[in-house]
C-alpha positions as CSV (number, residue, x, y, z in Angstrom):
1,X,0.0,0.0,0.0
2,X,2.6,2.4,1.1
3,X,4.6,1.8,-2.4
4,X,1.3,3.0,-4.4
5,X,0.3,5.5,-2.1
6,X,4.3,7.4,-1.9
7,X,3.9,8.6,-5.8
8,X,0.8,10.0,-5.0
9,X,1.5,11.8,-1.5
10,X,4.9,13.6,-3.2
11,X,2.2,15.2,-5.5
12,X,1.4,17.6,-2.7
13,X,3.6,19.6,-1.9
14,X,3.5,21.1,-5.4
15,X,-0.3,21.0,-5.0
16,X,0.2,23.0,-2.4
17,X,2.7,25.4,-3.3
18,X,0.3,26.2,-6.3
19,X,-3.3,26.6,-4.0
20,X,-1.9,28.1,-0.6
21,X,-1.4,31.6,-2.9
22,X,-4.6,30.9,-4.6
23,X,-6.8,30.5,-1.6
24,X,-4.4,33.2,0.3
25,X,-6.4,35.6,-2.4
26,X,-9.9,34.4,-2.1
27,X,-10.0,34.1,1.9
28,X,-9.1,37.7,2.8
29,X,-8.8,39.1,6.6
30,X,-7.6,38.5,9.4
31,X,-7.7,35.6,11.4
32,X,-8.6,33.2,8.5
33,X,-5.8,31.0,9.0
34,X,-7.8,28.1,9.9
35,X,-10.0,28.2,7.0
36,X,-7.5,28.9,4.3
37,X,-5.9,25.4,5.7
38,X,-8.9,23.5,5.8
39,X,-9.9,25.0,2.2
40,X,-6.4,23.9,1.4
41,X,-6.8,20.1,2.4
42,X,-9.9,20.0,1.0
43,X,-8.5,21.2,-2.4
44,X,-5.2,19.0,-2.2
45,X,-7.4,15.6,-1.1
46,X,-10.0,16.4,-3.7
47,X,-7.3,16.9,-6.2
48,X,-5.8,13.7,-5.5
49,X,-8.8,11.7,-5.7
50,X,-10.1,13.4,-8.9
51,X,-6.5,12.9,-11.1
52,X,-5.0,10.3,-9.4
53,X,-7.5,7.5,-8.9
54,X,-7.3,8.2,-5.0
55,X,-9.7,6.4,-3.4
56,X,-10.8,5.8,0.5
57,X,-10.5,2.2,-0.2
58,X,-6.3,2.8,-0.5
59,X,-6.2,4.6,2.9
60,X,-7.0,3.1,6.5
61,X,-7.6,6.2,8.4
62,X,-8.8,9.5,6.0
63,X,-8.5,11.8,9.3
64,X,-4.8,11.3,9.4
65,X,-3.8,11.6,5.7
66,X,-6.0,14.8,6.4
67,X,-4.0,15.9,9.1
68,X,-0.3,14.2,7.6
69,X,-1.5,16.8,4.5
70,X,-2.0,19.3,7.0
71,X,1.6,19.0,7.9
72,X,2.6,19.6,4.6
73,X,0.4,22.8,3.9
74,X,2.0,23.9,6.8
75,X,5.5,23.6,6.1
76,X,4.7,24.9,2.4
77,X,3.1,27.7,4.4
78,X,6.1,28.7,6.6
79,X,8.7,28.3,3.2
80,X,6.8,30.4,1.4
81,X,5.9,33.0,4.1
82,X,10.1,32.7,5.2
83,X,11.1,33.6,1.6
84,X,8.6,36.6,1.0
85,X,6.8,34.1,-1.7
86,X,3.6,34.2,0.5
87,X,1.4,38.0,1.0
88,X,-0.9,37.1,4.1
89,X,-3.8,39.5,3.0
């Protein structure tokens, strides 16, 4: 399982790289970090399933590979907001 699901987990981070600015635009204000995030996951998870084949069937607990994606967004997050890639607005 973890050999079919690698491939498609490495597909994130440039998922996320690509959304985080996109949803930094649509969810404007303050104290929206939490939403952006969760619109984020969403996105990323939906992505996967829709153009990789992703299905729950592949993964044993969906509330971690949430959160494990959650990780991710938030490391992308503190890259891009460390190299001035990233407006909060």
């Amino acid at each position: 399982m973890l050999a079919n699901l690698l491939p498609i987990l490495i597909k994130v981070v440039p998922l996320a790289i690509r959304l985080v600015p996109v949803v930094e635009r649509l969810v404007k204000g303050a104290k929206q970090g939490t939403v952006k995030r969760e619109l984020v996951v969403a996105l990323v998870l939906a992505t996967l399933q829709t153009y990789e084949g992703f299905s729950g069937k592949d993964v044993a607990d969906e509330v971690k590979l949430a959160e494990g994606v959650g990780l991710i967004i938030d490391g992308v997050v503190a890259c891009l907001n460390a190299t001035g890639k990233l407006k909060i607005v």
